[in-house]
N, C-alpha and C positions, 0 to 999 in steps of 0.2 A: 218311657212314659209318653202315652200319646197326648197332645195339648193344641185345644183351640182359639185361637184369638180371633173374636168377632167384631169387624171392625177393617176397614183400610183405607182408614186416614194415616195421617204423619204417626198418631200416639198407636195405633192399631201396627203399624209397616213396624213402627220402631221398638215396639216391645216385641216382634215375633222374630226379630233379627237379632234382638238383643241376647234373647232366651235360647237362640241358635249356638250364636256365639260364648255364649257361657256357662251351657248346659248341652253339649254335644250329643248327648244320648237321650236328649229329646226330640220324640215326631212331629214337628209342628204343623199345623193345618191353618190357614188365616180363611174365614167366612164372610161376606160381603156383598151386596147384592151389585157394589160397582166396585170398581179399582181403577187405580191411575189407567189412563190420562183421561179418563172418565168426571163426568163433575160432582167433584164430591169437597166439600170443605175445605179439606188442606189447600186444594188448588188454586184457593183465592186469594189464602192469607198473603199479605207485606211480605212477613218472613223474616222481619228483624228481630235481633233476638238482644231483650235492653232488662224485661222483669217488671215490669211495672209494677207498683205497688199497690196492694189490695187492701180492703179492710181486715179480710181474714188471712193475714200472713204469720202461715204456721212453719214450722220449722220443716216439717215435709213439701210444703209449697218454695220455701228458700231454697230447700237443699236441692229440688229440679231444676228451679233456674240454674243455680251453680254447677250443677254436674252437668246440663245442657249446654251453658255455653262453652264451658271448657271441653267437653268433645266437639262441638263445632270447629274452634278453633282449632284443635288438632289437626281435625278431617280438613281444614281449608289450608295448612300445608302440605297435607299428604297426598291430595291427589290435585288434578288438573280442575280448574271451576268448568270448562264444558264436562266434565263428568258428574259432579253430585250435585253444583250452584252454589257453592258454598264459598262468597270471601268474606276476610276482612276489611269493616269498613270505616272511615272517620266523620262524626257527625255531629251535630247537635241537639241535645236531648233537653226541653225548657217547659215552663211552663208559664200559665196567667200571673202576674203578679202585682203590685199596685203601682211600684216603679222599676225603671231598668236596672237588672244588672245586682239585685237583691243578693245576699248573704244567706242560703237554703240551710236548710236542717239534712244533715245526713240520711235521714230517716225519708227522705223523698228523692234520694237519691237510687236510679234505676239494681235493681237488687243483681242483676248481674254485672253491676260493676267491680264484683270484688272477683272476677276471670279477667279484665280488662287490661292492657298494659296504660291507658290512658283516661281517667277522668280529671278534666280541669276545671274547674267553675271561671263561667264565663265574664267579660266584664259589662260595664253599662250601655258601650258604645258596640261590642260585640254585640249583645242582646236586640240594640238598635238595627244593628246592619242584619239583624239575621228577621225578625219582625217589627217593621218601622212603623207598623198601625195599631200596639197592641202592644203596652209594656209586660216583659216576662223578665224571666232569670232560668238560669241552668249551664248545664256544664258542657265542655267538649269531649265526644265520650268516642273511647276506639269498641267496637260492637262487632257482631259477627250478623250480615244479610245470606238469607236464605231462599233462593229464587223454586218453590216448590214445584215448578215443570219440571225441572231437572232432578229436584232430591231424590223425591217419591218415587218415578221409574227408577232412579239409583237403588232407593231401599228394595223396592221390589224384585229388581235384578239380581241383589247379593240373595233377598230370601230365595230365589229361585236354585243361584248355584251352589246355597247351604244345602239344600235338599230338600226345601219347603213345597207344601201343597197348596192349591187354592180350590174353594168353592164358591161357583157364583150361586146366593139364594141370601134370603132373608132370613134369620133368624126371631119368631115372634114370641119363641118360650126355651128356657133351659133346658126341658125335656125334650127338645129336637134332637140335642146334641150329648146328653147325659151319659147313656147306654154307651155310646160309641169313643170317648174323650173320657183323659182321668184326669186333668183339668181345665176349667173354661176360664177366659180372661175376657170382662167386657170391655170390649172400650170404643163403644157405639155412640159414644157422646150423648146428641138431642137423644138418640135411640134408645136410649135408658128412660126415657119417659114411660117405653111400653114394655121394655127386656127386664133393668131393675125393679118396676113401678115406681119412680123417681120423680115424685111431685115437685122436688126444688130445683131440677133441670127446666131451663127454659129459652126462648130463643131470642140474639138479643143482632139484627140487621144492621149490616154495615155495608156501606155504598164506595163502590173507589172508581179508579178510569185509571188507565194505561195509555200513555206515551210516549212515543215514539222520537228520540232526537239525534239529531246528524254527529251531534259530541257527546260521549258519554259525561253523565254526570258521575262525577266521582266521590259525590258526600251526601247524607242523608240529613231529615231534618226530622224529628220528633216532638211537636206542638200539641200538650197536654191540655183539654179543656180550652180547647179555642173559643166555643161558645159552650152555655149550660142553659139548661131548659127546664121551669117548673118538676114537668113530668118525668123526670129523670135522664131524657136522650142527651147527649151533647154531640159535636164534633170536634173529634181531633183531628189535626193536619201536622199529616208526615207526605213524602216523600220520599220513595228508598227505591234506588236503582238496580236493574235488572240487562246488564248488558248495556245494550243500547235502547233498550226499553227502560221506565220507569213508573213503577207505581202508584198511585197520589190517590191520598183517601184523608180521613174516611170518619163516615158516622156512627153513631150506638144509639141502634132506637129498640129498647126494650121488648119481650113480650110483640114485637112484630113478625109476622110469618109472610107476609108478603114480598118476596124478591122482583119486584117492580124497581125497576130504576127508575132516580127522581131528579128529571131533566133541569131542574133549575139550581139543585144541589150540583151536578155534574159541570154546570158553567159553573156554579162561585169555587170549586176545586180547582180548575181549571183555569179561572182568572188567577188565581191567588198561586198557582205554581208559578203562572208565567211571569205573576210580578217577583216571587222572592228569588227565581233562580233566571240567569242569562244562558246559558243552552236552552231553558225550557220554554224562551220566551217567543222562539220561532218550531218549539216542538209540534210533534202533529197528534191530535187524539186516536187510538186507534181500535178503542175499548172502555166501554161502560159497564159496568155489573154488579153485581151484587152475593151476598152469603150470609148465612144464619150461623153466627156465633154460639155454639154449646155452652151455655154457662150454669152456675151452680147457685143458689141460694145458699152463704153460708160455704162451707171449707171442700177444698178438691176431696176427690172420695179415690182414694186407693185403701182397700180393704181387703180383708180373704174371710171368707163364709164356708163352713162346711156345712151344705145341708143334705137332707136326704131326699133325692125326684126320683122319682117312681121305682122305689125302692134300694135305689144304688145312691151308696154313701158318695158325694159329691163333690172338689173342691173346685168354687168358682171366686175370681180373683177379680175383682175392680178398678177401671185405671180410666177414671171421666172427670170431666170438671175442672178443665183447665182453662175454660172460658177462650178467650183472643188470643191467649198465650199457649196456643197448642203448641206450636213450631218451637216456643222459645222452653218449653218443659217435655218436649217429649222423651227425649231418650234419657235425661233422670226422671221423668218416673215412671219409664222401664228398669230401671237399677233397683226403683222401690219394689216391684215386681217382682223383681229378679230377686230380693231379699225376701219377702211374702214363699216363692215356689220353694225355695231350699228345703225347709225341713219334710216338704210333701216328697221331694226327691228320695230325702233318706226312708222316709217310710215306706216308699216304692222300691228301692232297693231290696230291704228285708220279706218283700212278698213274695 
């Protein structure tokens, strides 16, 4: 069965590796107008994988975080971190509260904590020491960091010596690829504005900066709604290391398309790492940037459609709408995929 995955980001790499791995007698072809180490979305992400909690938390949105981070963590004993970027890490996951060191509801507690060997709810004085301008509460949580320089040429490499193909082009209509593929898998993210016609895809900018320090840090931080804004944007400040680099971000500004970085945001990141962490407070900047977040109006879309384009009965397979959490759901919801292709399998077999 020949099959196209259009798409090569983390969720496009990780479904077409997935579908290798589990369906051998699959052709896979992955479509793309860029690919690693190229700038494309994945490359920007943190890459910590915690789950955050959505309005629309559906039982298929849960079950990726879970089957995500539990292959991370497998993959971060099984091979070396200069090979995929994959460790375990220990950190703290908190958020705005009225006083320190609050008593949380399970129910905001980060959804991949039930792969985690460690969540512990933090105390008054913890919560202090971790933000002393700005009472919160939350927990100490063991999580799996994903440094996406390194994943994505990893995933790409395994697809190459599975036996996979690439094409570099745009895909602007399912009838490109129809005739030629006996199934199509989107997962172009924003790109489903114009591939799906996907009016609840939208883009939501987020600002981070990259530094550089002489000590590794060894723990992350995750500061939920640090500030919130009328019009929907907020910033979160996290922290999550990357080697001897470290990531430090970041904003959510709605409905923005403009990747400008916003030099006065980039100082208050910037001050605010160096005051809550002592390696970063002699760190050096070494990177400012920016990325458009894929997000969804309403619930992740993994769907299978059989329609009919230009004449040939067709199965096309959807895996978008993971929002910020590409990294932390991509390879469960290649497994959802991976359950969606099955019965096309057997039907292809009897042909």
């Amino acid at each position: 069965m020949k099959v196209v995955v259009i798409g090569a980001g983390v969720v496009g790499l990780s479904t077409a590796v997935c579908i290798q791995e589990t369906y051998a007698s699959c052709d896979v072809t992955v479509m793309s107008e860029k690919f690693p180490p190229e700038d494309i979305v994945s490359l920007v992400a943190g890459g910590l994988v915690v789950g955050t909690r959505g309005e629309f938390d559906t039982s298929d949105r849960i079950r990726a975080f879970i089957d995500t981070a539990n292959y991370f963590t497998r993959l971060s004993f099984a091979e070396n971190y200069q090979v995929h970027g994959v460790q375990m890490i220990d950190g703290c996951y908190c958020m705005a509260t009225e006083t320190y060191g609050e008593q949380l509801s399970e129910e905001l507690m980060p959804i991949s904590a039930a792969s985690f060997r460690k969540v512990v709810p933090m105390s008054a004085d913890e919560c202090r020491d971790v933000m002393p301008y700005k009472p919160c509460s939350g927990w100490h949580v063991t999580s799996v960091c994903v440094d996406t320089r390194r994943y994505l040429p990893y995933l790409l490499n395994k697809f190459h010596r599975n036996g996979g193909h690439i094409k570099r082009c745009k895909v602007h209509s399912f009838s490109q690829v129809a005739q030629e593929y006996d199934v199509i898998i989107n997962c172009t993210g924003l790109g489903s504005r114009e591939l799906a016609r996907d009016s609840n895809m939208y883009p939501v900018k987020g600002q981070l900066l990259k530094m550089e320090t002489d000590k590794k840090v060894t723990d992350f931080l995750y500061f939920m709604n640090l500030s919130v804004k009328s019009d929907g944007s907020h910033t979160n400040f996290y922290y999550i290391p990357h080697g001897n680099e470290v990531v430090v971000g970041g904003s959510y500004d709605p409905d923005v398309e403009n990747r400008s970085v916003d030099a006065d945001l980039s100082r208050e990141l910037e001050a605010m790492a160096r005051q809550l962490h002592p390696v970063m407070k002699t760190g050096r900047v070494v990177k400012e940037y920016t990325g458009l977040r894929p997000v969804r109006r309403g619930i992740l879309r993994i769907d299978k459609k059989i329609e009919v384009v230009d004449g040939k009965r067709t199965v096309i397979i959807h895996n978008y709408g993971q929002s910020q959490d590409g990294v932390a759901m991509s390879w469960g919801s290649a497994l959802q995929v991976i359950e969606l292709l099955a019965p096309e399998l057997r039907i292809n077999s009897r042909l």
